[in-house]
C-alpha positions as CSV (number, residue, x, y, z in Angstrom):
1,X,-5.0,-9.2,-4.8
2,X,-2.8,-9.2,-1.7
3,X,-2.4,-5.8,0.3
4,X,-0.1,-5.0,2.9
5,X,-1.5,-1.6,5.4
6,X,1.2,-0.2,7.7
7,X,1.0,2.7,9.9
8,X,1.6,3.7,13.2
9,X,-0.6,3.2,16.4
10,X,-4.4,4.5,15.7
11,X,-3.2,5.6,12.6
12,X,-6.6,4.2,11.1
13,X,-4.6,1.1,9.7
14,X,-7.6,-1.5,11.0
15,X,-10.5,1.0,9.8
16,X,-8.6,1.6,6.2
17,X,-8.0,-2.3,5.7
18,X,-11.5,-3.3,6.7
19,X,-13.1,-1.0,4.1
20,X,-11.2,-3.1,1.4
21,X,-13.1,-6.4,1.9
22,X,-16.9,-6.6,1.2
23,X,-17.0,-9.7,3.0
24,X,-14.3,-11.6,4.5
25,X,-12.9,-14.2,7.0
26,X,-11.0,-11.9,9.9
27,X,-8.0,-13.8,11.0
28,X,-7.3,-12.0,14.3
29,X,-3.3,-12.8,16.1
30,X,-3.9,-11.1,19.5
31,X,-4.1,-13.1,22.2
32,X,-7.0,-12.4,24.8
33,X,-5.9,-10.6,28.0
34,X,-6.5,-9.8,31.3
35,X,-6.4,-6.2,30.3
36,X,-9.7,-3.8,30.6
37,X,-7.7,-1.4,27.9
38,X,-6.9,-4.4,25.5
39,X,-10.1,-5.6,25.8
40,X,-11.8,-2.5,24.6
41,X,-9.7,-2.2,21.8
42,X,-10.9,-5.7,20.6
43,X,-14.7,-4.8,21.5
44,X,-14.6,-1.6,19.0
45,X,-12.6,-4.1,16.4
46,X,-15.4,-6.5,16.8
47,X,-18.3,-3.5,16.6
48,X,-16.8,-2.1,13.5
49,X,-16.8,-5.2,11.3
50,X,-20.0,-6.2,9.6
51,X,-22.1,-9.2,11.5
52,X,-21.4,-11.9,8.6
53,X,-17.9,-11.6,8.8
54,X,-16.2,-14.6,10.3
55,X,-13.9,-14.3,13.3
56,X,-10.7,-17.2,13.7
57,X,-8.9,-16.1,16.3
58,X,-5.5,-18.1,16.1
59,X,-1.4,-17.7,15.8
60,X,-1.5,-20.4,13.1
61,X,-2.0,-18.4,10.7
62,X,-0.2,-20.8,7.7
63,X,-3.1,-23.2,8.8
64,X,-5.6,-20.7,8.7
65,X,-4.5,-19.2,5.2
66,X,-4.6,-23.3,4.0
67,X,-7.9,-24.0,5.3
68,X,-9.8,-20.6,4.4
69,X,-11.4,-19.6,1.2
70,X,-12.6,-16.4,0.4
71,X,-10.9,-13.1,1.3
72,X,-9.3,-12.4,4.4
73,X,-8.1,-9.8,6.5
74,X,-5.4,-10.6,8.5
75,X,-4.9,-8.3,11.7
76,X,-2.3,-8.1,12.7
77,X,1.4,-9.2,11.9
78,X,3.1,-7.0,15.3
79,X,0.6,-9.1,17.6
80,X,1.5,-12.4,15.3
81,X,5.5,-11.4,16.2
82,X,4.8,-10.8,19.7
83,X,3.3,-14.1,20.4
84,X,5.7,-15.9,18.1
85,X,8.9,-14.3,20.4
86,X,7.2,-15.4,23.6
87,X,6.2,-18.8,22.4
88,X,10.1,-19.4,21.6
89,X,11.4,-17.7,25.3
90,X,13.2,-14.8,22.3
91,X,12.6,-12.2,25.2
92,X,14.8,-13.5,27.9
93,X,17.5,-14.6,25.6
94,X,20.4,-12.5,27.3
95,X,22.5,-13.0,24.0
96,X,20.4,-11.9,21.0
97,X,20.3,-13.8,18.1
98,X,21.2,-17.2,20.2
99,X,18.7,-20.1,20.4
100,X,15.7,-19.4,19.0
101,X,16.2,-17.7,16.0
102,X,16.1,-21.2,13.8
103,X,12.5,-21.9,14.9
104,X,11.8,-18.2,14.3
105,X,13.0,-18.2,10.9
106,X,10.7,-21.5,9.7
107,X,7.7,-19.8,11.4
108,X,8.1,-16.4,9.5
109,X,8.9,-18.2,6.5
110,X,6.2,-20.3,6.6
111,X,4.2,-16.8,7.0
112,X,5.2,-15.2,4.5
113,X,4.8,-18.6,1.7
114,X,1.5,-18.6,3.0
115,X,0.8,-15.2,2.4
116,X,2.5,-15.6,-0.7
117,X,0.4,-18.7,-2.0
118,X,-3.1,-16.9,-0.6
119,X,-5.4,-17.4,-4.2
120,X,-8.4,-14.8,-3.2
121,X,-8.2,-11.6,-1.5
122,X,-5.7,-11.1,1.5
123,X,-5.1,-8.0,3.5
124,X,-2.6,-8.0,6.0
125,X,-2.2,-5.3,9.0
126,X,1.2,-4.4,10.5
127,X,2.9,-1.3,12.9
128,X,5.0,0.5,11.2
129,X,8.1,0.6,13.2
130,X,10.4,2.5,11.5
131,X,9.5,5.9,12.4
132,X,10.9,5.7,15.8
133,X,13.9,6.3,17.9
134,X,15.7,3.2,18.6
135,X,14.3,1.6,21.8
136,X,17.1,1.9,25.4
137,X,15.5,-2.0,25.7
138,X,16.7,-5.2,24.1
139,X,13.3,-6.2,23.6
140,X,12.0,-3.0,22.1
141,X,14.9,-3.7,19.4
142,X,14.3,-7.1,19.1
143,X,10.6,-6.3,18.0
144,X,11.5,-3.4,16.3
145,X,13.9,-5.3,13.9
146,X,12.1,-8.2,13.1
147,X,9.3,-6.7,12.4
148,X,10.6,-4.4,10.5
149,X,12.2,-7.3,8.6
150,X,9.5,-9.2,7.9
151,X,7.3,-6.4,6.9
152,X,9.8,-5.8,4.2
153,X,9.4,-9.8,3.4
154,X,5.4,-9.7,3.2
155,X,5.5,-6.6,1.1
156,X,7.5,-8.2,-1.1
157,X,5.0,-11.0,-1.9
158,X,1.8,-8.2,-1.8
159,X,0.6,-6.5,-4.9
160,X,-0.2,-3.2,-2.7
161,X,1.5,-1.6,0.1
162,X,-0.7,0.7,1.7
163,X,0.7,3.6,4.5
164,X,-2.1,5.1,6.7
165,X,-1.2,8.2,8.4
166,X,-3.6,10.3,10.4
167,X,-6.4,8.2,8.6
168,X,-4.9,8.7,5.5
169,X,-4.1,6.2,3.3
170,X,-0.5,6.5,0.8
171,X,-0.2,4.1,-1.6
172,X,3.2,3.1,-1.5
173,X,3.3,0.1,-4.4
174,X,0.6,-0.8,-6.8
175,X,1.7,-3.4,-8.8
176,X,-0.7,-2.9,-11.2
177,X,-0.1,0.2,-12.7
């Protein structure tokens, strides 16, 4: 079963998608940070989850979802976009949609086939961005929209999309019913 959870910032996204999984591998995209704020966010991540999960901290995620059996909890796909854009400079292109966006579109798409392809238990964390205004910023838009987009892609190859507001969860698809 693979299970997308969206929702907005301390919606209870994490908390929700971690009480799915028994026991699981937690595939975590942020990168560490000089950051005392970031890092505490992390530390009550790491407190919450029971001791015999696994931690693989890593932007590969393709490679992680080929090499890892077992369920997994993938958290999250905003942080896995973020990185992605910086890796490939997509923040100081002055002409969007210019330059990077071919090396973009293999990376997402090998992200979502491997999502796709996952045989045991996957659940996936994103930011819902849609609720928003539209950012004044290039860069707010840029993030906005591509996530947005490939949200829409990954729920597409999930059996459950899952919106947490407020701590509670919505089901929004259920592919089995």
């Amino acid at each position: 079963m693979k299970t997308l959870v969206t929702g907005g910032v301390r919606s209870g996204k994490s908390t929700y998608a971690e009480g799915l999984l028994v026991d699981a591998t937690y595939v975590a995209t942020g990168a560490p940070r000089d950051d005392a704020d970031w890092q505490e966010r992390v530390r009550l991540h790491q407190e919450r989850r029971p001791a015999s999960w696994r931690t693989l901290e890593t932007l590969d995620v393709p490679s992680a979802l080929t090499a890892t059996t077992g369920p997994i909890l993938l958290d999250d796909v905003g942080n896995w976009l973020s990185r992605t854009l910086d890796a490939l400079d997509a923040w100081i292109d002055e002409t969007p949609r210019r330059g990077w966006q071919t090396a973009y579109r293999g990376a997402s798409e090998s992200l979502v086939d491997a999502i796709a392809n996952y045989e045991d238990d996957l659940v996936i964390v994103t930011n819902e961005v849609g609720f928003g205004l539209v950012s004044p910023y290039a860069s707010g838009r840029l993030f906005a929209d591509e996530l947005g987009r490939l949200n829409q892609r990954i729920a597409t190859a999930c059996d459950e999309v899952v919106l947490v507001v407020a701590g509670c969860p919505l089901v929004i698809k259920d592919a089995h019913r």
